[in-house]
C-alpha positions in Angstrom: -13.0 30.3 4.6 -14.1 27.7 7.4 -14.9 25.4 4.6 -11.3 25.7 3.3 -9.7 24.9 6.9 -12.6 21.8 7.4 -11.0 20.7 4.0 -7.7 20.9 4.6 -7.8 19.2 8.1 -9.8 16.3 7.0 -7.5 16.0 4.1 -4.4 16.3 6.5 -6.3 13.5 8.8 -6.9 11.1 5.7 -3.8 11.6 4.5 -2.2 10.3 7.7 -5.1 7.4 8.8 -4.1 6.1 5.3 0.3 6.6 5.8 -0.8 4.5 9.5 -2.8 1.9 7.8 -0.5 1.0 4.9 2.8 1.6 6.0 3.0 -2.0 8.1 1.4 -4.1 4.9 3.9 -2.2 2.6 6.5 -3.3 4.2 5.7 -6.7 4.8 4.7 -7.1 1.1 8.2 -6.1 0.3 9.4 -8.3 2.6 7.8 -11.5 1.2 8.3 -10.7 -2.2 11.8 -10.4 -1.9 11.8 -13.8 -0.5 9.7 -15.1 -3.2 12.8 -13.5 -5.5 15.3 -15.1 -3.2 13.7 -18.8 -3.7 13.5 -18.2 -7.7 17.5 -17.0 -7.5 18.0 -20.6 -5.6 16.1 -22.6 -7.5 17.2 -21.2 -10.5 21.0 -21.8 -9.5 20.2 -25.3 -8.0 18.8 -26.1 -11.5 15.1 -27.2 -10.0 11.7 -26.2 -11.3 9.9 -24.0 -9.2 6.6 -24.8 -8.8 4.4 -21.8 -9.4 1.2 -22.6 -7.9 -0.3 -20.8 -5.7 1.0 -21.0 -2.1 0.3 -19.4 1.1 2.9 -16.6 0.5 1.6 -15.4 -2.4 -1.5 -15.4 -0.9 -0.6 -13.3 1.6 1.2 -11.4 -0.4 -2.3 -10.5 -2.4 -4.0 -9.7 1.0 -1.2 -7.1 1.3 -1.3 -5.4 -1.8 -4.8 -5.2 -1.6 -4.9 -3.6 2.1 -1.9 -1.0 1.3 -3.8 -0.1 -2.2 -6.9 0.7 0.2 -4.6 2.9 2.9 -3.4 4.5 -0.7 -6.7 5.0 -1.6 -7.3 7.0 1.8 -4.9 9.0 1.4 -5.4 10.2 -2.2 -9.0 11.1 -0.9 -6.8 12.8 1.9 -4.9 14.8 -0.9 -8.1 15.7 -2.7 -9.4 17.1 0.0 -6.4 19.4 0.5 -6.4 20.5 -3.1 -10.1 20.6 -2.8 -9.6 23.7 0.4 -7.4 24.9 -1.4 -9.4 25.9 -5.1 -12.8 26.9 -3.3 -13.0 30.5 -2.3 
């Protein structure tokens, strides 16, 4: 029984560290990547090519997906735990 509430409250702490850490890169990856679809809908109206090398948005935009996969990560451990207190008797 103690292990079952240890479980559950370090899967209720994991699952929130990892909502806190990914929540602000989320958003800011959404953020940028819409813009990134903004400048294609220009440039595609304007009649340019877009270059598609790699810039410093996209860039970011990798080190943003990459930190708000690890904060998902988190809190699927977090989950696992809960389901974890929950199955052992």
């Amino acid at each position: 029984m103690i292990i079952n509430i240890v479980l559950w409250i370090a899967g209720i702490a994991l699952i929130a560290v990892g909502y806190q850490r990914g929540r602000g890169p989320w958003a800011r990856y959404q953020a940028l990547r819409e813009q990134d679809a903004n400048a294609s809908r220009y440039n595609a109206w304007r009649g340019g090519i877009r270059d598609d090398s790699t810039t410093g948005a996209s860039v970011a935009m990798a080190i943003l997906r990459r930190q708000a996969q690890r904060a998902a990560g988190i809190g699927f451990a977090g989950i696992v735990l809960v389901v974890l207190g929950f199955l052992i008797k």
